[in-house]
C-alpha positions as CSV (number, residue, x, y, z in Angstrom):
1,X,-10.9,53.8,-10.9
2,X,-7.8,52.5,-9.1
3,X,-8.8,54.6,-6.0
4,X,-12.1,52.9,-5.8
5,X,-10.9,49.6,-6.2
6,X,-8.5,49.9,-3.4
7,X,-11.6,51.4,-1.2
8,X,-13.9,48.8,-1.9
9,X,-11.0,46.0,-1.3
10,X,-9.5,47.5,2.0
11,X,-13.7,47.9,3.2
12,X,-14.4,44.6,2.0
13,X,-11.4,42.8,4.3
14,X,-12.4,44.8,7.3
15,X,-16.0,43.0,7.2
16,X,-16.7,39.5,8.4
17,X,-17.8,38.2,4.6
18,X,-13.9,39.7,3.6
19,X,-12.3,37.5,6.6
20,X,-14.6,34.3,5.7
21,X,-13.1,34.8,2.2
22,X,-9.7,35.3,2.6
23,X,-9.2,32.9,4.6
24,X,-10.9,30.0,2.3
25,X,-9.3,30.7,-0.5
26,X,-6.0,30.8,1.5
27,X,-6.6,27.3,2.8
28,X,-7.8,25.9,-0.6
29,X,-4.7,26.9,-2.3
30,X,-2.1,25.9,0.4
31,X,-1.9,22.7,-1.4
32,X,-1.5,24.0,-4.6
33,X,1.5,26.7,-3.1
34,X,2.8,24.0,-1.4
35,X,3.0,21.3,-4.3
36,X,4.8,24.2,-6.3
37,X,8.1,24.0,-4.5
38,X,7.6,19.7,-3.9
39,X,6.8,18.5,-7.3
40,X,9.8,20.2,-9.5
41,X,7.5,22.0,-11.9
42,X,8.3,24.5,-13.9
43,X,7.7,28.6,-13.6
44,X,4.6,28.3,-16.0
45,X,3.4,25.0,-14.8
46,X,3.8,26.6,-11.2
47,X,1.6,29.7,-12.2
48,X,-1.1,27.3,-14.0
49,X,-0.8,25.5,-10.4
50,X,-1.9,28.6,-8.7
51,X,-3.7,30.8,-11.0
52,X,-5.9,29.0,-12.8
53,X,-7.5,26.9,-9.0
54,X,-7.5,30.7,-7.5
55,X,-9.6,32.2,-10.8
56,X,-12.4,29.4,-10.1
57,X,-12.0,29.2,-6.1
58,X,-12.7,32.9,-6.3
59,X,-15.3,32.7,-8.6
60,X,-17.0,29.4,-6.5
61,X,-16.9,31.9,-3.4
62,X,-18.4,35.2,-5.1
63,X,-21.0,32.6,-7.1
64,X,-23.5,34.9,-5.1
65,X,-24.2,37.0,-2.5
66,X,-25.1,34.4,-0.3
67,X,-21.0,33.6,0.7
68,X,-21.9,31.3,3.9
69,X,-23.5,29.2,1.0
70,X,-20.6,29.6,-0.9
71,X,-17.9,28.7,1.3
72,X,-19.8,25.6,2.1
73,X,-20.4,24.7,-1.4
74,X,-16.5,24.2,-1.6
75,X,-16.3,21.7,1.5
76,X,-15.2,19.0,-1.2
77,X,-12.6,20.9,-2.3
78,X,-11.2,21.6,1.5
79,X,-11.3,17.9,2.2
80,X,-9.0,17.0,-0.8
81,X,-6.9,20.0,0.3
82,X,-7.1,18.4,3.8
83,X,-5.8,15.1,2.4
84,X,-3.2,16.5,0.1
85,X,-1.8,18.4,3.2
86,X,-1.8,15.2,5.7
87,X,0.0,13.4,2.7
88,X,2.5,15.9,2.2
89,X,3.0,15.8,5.8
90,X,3.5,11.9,5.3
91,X,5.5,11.6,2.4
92,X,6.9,15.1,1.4
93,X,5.8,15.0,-2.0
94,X,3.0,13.6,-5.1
95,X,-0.9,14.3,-5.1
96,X,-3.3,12.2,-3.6
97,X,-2.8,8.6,-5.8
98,X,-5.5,6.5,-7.3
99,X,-3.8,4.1,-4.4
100,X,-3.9,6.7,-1.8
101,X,-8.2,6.0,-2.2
102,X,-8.2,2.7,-2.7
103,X,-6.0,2.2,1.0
104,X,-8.8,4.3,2.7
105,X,-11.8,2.2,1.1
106,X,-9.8,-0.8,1.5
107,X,-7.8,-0.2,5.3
108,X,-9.8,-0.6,7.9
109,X,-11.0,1.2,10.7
110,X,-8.4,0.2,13.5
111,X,-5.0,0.8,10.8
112,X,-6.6,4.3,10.2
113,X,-7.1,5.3,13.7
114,X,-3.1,3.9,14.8
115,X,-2.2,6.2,11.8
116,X,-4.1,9.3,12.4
117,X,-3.2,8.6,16.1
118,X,0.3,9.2,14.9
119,X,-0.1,12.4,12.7
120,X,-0.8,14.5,15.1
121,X,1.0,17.8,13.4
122,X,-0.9,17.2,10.1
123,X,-4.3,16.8,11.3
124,X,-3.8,20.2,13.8
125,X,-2.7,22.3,10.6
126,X,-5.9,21.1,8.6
127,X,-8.3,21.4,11.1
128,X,-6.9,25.2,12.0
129,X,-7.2,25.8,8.4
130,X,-10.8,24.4,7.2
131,X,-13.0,24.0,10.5
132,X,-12.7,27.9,11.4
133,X,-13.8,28.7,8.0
134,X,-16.4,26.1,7.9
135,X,-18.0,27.1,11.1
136,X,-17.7,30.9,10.0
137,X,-19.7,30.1,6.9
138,X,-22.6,28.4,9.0
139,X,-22.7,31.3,11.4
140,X,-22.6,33.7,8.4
141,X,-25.1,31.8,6.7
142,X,-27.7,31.3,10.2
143,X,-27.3,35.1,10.3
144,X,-27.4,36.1,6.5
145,X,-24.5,37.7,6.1
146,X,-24.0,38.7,2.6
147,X,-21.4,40.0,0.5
148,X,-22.3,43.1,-1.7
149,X,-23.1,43.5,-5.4
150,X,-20.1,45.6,-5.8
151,X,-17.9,43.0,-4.0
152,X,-19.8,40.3,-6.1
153,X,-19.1,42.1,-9.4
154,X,-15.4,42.9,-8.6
155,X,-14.5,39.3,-7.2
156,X,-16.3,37.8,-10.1
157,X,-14.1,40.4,-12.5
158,X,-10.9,39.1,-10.5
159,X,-11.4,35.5,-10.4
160,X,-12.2,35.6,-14.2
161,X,-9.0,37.3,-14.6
162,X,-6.8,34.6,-12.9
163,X,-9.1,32.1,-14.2
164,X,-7.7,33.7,-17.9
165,X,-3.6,33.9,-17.2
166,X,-4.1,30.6,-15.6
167,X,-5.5,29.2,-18.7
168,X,-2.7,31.1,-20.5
169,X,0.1,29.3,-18.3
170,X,-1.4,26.3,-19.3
171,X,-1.0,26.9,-22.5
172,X,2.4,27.7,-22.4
173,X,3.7,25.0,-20.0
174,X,2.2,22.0,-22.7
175,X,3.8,23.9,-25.8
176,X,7.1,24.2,-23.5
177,X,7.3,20.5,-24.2
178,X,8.2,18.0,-21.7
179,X,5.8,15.8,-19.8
180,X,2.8,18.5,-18.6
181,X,-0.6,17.7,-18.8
182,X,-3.7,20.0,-16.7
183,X,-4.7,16.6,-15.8
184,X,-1.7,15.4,-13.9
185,X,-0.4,18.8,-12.7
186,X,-3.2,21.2,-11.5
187,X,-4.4,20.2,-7.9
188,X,-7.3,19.0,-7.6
189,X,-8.0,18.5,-11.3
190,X,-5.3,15.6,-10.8
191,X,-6.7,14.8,-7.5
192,X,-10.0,14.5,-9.0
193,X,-9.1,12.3,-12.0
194,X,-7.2,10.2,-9.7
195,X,-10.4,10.1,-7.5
196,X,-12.7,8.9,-11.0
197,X,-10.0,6.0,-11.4
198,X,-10.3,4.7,-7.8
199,X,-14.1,4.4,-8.3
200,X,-13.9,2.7,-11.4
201,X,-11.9,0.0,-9.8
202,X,-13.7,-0.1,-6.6
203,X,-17.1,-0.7,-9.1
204,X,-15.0,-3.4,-10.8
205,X,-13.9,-5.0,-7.7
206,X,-17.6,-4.7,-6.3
207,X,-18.6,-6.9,-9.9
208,X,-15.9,-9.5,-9.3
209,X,-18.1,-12.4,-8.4
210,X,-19.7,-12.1,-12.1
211,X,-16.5,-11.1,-14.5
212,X,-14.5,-14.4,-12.4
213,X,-17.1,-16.9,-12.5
214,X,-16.5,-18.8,-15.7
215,X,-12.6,-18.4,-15.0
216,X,-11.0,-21.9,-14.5
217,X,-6.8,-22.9,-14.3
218,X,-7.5,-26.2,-15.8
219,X,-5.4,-27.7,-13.1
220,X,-4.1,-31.2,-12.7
221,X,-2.1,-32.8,-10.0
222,X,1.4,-34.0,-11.0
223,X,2.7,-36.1,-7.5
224,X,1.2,-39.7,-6.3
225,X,-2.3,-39.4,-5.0
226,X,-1.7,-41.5,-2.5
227,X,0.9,-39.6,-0.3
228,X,0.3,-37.2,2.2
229,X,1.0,-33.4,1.8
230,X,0.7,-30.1,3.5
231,X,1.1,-26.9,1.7
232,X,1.7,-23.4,3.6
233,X,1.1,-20.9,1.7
234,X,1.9,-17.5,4.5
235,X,1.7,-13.9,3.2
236,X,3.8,-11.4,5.7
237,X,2.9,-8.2,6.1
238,X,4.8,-5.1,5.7
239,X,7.7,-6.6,6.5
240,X,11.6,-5.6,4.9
241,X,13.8,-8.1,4.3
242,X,16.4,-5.7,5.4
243,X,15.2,-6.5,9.2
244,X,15.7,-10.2,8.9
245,X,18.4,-12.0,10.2
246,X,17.7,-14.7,7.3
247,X,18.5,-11.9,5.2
248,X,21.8,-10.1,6.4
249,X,20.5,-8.7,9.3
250,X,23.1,-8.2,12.5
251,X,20.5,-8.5,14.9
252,X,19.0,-12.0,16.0
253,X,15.7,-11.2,14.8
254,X,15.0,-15.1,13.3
255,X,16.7,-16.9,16.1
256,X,14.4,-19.8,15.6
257,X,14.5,-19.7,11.5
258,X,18.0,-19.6,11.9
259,X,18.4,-22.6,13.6
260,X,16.4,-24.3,10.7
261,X,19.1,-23.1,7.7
262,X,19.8,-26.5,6.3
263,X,15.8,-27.0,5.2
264,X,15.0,-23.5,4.2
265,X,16.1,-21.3,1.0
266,X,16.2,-17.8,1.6
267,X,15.8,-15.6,-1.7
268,X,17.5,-12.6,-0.3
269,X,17.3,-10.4,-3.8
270,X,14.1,-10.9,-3.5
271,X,11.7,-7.6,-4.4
272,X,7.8,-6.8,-4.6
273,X,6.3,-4.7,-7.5
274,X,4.3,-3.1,-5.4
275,X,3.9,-0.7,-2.0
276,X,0.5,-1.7,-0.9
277,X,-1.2,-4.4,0.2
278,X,-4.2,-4.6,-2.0
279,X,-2.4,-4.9,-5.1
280,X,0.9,-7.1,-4.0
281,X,-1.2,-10.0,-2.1
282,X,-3.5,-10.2,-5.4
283,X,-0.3,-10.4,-7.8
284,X,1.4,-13.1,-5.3
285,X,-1.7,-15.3,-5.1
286,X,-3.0,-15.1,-8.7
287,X,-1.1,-15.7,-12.3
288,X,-0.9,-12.4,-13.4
289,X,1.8,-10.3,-14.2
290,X,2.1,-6.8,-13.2
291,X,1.9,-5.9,-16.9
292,X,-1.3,-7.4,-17.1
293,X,-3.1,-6.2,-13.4
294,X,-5.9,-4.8,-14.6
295,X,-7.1,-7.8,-16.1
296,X,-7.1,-8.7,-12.4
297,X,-10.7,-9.0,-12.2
298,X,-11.5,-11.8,-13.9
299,X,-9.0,-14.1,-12.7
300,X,-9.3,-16.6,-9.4
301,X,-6.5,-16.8,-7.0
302,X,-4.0,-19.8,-6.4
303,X,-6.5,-21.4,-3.9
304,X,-8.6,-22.7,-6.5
305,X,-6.1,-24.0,-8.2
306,X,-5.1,-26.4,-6.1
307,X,-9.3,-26.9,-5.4
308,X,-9.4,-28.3,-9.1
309,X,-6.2,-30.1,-8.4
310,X,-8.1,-32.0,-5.6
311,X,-6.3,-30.3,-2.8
312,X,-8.6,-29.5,0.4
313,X,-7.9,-26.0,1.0
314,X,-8.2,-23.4,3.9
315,X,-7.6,-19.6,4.2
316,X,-6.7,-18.3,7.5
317,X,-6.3,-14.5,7.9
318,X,-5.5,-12.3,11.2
319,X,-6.1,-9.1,9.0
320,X,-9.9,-7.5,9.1
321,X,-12.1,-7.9,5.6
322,X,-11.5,-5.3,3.1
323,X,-14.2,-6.0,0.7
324,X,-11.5,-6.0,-1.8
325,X,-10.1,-8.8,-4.2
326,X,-8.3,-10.9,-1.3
327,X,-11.3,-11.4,0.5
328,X,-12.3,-13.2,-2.3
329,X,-9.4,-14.9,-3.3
330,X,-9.9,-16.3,0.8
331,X,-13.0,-17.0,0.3
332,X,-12.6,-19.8,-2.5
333,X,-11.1,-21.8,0.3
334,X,-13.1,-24.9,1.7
335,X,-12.6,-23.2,5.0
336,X,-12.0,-19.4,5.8
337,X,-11.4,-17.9,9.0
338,X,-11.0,-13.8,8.9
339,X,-9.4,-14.1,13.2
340,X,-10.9,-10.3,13.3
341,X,-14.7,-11.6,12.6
342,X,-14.8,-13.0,16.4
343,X,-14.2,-9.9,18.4
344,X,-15.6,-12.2,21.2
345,X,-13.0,-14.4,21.2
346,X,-10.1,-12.0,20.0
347,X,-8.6,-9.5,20.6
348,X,-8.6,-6.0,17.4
349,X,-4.8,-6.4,17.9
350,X,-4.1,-10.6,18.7
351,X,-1.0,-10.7,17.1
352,X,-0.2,-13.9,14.6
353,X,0.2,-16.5,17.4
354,X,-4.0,-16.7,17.7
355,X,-3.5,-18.3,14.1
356,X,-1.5,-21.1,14.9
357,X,-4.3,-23.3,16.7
358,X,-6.4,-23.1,13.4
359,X,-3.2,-24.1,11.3
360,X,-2.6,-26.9,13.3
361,X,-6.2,-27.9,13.1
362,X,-6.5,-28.0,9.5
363,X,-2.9,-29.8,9.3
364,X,-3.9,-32.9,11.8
365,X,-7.0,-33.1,9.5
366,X,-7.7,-36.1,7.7
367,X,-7.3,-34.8,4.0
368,X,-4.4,-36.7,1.8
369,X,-3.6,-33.1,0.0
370,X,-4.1,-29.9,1.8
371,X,-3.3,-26.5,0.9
372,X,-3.3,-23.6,4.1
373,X,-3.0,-20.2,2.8
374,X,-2.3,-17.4,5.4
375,X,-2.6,-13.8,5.4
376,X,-0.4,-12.4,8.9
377,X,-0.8,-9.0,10.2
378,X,2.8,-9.0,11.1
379,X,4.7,-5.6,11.1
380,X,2.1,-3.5,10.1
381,X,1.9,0.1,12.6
382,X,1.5,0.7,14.9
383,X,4.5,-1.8,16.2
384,X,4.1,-2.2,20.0
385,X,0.2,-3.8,18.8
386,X,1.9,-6.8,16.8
387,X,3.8,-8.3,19.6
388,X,3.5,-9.8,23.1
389,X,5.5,-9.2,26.5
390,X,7.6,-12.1,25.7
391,X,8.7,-10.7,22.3
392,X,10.1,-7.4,23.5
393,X,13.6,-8.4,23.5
394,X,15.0,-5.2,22.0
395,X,14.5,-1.5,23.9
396,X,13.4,0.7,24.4
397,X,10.4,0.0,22.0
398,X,8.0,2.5,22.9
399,X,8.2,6.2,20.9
400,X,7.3,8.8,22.5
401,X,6.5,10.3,18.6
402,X,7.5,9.6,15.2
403,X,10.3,11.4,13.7
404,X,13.6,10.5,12.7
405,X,14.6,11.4,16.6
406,X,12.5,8.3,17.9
407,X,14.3,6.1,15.4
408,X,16.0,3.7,17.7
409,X,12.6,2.9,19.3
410,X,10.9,2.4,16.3
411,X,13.1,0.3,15.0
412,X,13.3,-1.9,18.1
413,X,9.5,-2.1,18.1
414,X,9.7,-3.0,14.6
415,X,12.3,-5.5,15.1
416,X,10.3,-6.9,17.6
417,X,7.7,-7.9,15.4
418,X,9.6,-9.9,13.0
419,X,11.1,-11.8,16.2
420,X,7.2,-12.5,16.9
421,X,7.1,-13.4,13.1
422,X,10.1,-15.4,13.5
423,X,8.2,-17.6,16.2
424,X,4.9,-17.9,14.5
425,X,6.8,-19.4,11.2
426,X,8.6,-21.7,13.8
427,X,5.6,-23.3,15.2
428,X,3.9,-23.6,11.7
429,X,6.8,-25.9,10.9
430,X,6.9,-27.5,13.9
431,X,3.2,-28.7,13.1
432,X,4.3,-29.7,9.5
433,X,7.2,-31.8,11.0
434,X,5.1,-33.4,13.7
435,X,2.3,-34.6,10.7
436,X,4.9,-36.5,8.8
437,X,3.9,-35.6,5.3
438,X,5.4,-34.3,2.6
439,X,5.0,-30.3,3.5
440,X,6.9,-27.5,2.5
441,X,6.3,-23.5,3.7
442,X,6.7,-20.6,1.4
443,X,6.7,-17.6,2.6
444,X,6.9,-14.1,1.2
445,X,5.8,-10.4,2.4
446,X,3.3,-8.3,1.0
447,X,6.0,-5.1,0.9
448,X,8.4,-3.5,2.9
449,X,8.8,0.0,5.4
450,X,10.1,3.0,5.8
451,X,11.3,3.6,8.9
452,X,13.8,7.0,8.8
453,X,16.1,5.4,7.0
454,X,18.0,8.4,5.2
455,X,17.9,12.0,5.5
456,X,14.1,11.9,3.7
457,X,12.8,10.7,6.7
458,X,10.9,8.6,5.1
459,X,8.1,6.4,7.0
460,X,5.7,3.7,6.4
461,X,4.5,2.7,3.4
462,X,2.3,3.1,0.0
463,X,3.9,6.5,-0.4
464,X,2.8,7.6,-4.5
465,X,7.0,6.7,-4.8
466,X,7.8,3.7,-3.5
467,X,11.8,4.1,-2.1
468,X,14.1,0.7,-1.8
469,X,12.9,-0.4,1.9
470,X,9.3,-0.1,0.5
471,X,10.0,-2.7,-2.0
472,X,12.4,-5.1,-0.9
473,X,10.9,-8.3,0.7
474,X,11.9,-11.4,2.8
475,X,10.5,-14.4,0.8
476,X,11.5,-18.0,1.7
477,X,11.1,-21.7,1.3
478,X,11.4,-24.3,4.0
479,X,10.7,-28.1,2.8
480,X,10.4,-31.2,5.2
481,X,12.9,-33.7,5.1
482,X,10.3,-36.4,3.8
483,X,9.9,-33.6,0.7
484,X,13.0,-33.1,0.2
485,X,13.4,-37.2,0.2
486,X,10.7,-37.7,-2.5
487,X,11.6,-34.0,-4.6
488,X,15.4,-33.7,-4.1
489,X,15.4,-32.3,-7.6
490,X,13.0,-29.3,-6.9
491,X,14.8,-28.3,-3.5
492,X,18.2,-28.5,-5.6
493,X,17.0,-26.0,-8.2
494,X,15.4,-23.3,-5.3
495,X,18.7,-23.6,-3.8
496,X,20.4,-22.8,-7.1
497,X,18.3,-19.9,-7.5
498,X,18.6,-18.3,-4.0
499,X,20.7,-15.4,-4.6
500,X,19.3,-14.5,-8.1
501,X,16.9,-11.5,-8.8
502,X,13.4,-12.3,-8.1
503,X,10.5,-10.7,-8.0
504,X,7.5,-12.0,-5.4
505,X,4.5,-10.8,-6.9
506,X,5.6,-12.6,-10.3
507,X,7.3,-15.9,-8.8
508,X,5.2,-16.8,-5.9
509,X,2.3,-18.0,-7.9
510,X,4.4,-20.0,-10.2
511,X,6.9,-21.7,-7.1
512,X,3.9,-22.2,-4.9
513,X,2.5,-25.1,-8.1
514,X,5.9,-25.7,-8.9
515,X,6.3,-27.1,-5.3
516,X,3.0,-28.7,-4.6
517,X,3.3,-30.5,-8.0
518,X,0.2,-28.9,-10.4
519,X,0.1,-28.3,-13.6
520,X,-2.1,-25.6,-15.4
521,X,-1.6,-23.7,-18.8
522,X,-1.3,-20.2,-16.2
523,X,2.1,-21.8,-15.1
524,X,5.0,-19.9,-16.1
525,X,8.4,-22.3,-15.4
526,X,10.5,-19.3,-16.0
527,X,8.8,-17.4,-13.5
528,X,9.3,-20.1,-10.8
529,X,12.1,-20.4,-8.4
530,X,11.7,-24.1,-8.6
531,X,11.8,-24.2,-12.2
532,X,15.3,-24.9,-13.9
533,X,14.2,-22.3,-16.5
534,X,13.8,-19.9,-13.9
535,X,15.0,-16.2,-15.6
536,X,16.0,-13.0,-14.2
537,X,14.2,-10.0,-15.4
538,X,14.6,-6.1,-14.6
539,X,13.2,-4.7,-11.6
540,X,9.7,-3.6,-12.5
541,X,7.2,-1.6,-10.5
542,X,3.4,-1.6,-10.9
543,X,2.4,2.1,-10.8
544,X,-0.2,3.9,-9.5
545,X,-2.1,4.0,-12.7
546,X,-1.5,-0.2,-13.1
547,X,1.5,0.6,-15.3
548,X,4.4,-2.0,-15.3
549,X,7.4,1.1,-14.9
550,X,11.4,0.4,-14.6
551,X,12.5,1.9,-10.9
552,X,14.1,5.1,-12.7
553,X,10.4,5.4,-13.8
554,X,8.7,4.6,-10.7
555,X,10.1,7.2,-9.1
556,X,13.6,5.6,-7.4
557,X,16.2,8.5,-6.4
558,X,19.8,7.6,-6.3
559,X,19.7,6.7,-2.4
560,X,17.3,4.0,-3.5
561,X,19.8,2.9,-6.3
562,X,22.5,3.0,-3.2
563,X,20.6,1.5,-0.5
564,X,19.8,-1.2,-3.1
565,X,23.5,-2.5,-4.2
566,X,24.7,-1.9,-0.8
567,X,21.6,-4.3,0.6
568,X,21.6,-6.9,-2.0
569,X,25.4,-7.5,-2.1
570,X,25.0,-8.8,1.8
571,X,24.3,-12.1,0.8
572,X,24.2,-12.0,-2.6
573,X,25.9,-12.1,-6.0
């Protein structure tokens, strides 16, 4: 019996249907080989990992004779391989996050193409390892290629087996104790569940018009009704307080700010709760606390707030619609401009200076209150896009790859763009100062960047662990001196507050009515910077799974612990 076995598996590798087979199943549990060594499981958790996927991969391929049909069949299960592998080319660790599917539904089509542009070594290992397959299986199916019953039988009788020990392993690894679950630690049955999540909330986002529309803040306005004032209201984007002169920064990347110190209040232990954009922008223009995201849905955002208040309001955006929750938030404004829906008139990558004509518009306008709210594309990759000619102050800036041996020219780029930031903010305040009213900025960043920072080589963003550089944000106030004349109180408690622990997505909300002067039963005084009862809390994290986590929990390694005392005592306590 041994004999024949050997026979028929030697004979059945020699023939086409053998090769097709082989090498799917190879390149459907790469991933799962791969995640073995990255995620820290143990032996039986590693075996579940492997055995139980390769029981029901071989049994999907042998499902019949027809194996062109078969291979085919498991194209879904390739792609999330294919995405697993590109991500642990990214980050070097985790499964595909309920995040991870929400940024491609959400980023559009321009971000994706600078990124893929750019991952040039992952996206030649995936397609070597699925499209040869794929286009085997067509041909094999086109010419009916077919694997025999006795090869049918035998696979079926082999995957069956694996499919058992891998169920045994299971077994094992949850009695072992500890935190294992089939659901969490077998790719793609994590993948999957992960995948069920992000539609739920894409459905709920897609409902938001109906589970918001009876919400209301309640709002009233606090300050004279007669005096003039302008509110800015600017979201950065992807930029790391780490890379701001304002902030400790050695190079002169806020020469303009700087010049500006005695009206603006830098927070420079400031921190977001979260790595990507689509959840930090909704948590710093709404009420909620992380704790409480999910109930994000059936909440408005800060600009009607200041609607009800009887604040003229406009949203001004250089970033492409999303379809996701802060389109809508923009979209309660009086006016919104998305820059990116006039392709005629600019260009897919107009940096943030094409925004200052429509700020200045809405600031010279005749309203006595006025609320601007802006949504920058800043920092985001690919770097060189973000700036101008006359922002390229630091060189080289152009990488001729990425990897921790084009640092320096990352960097440069990427410092470039908060010099280009630097001198957008500048001429937003210029046109506050030149109105005369009573106008203050605030300004805070969506989240921060990797950009090879350590010996992890860590780059970008929204990685499933956010790391220190990810995290920590440049947020700011700047207040006119005809403010500052009517609210010297407010202005002296933000200054008192400026080298506390803050977190953006939970005080921004709360500062931005604090400032303006609005009250509303959402407001949370010891949430605000500009609140005497502003309190400190613990660094928190919203997780992937909407979870308010501690940073131990959220997946912080000591070099974030390090990178975080060491960058917070610059300027701070």
């Amino acid at each position: 019996m041994k004999k024949f076995d050997a026979n028929i598996l030697r004979d059945f590798a020699r023939r086409p249907e053998g090769a097709l087979a082989s090498m799917t199943l190879f390149g459907l549990l790469l991933p799962n080989l791969i995640l073995c060594f990255t995620e820290g499981m143990s032996v039986f958790g590693c075996l579940a990992n492997v055995l139980l996927p390769a029981g029901l991969y071989i049994l999907l391929i042998a499902g019949s004779r027809n194996i062109g049909r078969n291979v085919l069949l498991s194209f879904p299960f390739m792609f999330l391989g294919a995405f697993q592998i590109v991500l642990l080319g990214l980050y070097g660790h985790d499964i595909i996050a309920v995040d991870m599917f929400l940024n491609v539904a959400t980023t559009n089509s321009s971000e994706v193409g600078e990124l893929l542009g750019n991952l040039a070594g992952s996206i030649a290992v995936v397609c070597i390892l699925y499209l040869p397959p794929l286009g085997y299986a067509i041909y094999l199916l086109c010419t009916g290629g077919r694997l025999s019953k006795t090869e049918t039988h035998a696979a079926r009788r082999g995957g069956s087996i694996f499919a058992v020990c891998g169920v045994a392993c299971v077994l094992i690894a949850t009695a072992s104790g500890g935190k294992y679950s089939p659901h969490d630690d077998i790719f793609p049955v994590n993948a999957l569940c992960n995948l069920a999540t992000a539609v739920d909330r894409d459905m709920k986002m897609k409902n938001y018009a109906e589970t918001s529309k009876d919400f209301t803040y309640g709002a009233t306005p606090r300050h004279n009704k007669d005096e003039r004032e302008v509110y800015v209201l600017v979201v950065g984007e992807t930029s790391r307080a780490g890379s701001w002169q304002l902030a400790g920064y050695k190079r002169q990347t806020n020469p303009k700010l700087w010049k500006r110190q005695d009206h603006i209040v830098m927070y420079d232990r400031a921190m977001s709760e979260s790595n990507t954009t689509h959840k930090s922008v909704p948590l710093l223009l709404s009420p909620l606390k992380s704790a409480a995201f999910d109930s994000i849905y059936s909440v408005k955002g800060i600009i009607s707030a200041f609607r009800e208040a009887g604040f003229a309001t406009a949203y001004i955006s250089n970033q492409q619609r999303s379809g996701g929750l802060i389109d809508f938030f923009g979209e309660e404004a009086d006016t919104c401009l998305f820059i990116k829906d006039y392709p005629e008139r600019f260009s897919q990558y107009a940096n943030d200076l094409v925004m200052n004509t429509p700020i200045d518009s809405a600031i010279a306008g005749a309203a006595r209150k006025q609320l601007i709210v802006v949504h920058c594309y800043g920092s985001h990759f690919d770097y060189t896009d973000r700036y101008d000619e006359s922002h390229r102050k630091f060189l080289p800036d152009h990488a001729e790859g990425i990897g921790a041996s084009y640092r320096q020219s990352l960097v440069n780029a990427y410092d470039n763009t908060i010099l280009m930031t630097d001198d957008f903010l500048d001429r937003v305040i210029r046109s506050l100062e030149k109105s005369g009213a009573r106008s203050a900025l605030l300004y805070a960043a969506d989240h921060g960047e990797d950009i090879f920072d350590d010996d992890r080589n860590l780059f970008l963003h929204a990685s499933p662990r956010p790391s220190f550089y990810q995290l920590h944000v440049p947020f700011f106030a700047w207040v006119s001196d005809e403010y500052e004349a009517a609210h010297p109180d407010v202005t002296r408690v933000m200054r008192r507050n400026r080298h506390k622990d803050i977190s953006t997505s939970a005080s921004y909300f709360h500062t931005a009515l604090d400032i303006a002067g609005i009250s509303t039963p959402e407001y949370d005084g010891t949430l605000s910077v500009a609140s005497p009862g502003f309190k400190e809390r613990p660094r928190t994290y919203l997780n992937d799974h909407n979870l308010q986590v501690n940073l131990n929990e959220a997946g912080f390694d000591p070099l974030d612990f390090r990178h975080m005392r060491r960058q917070l005592a610059i300027r701070g306590k």
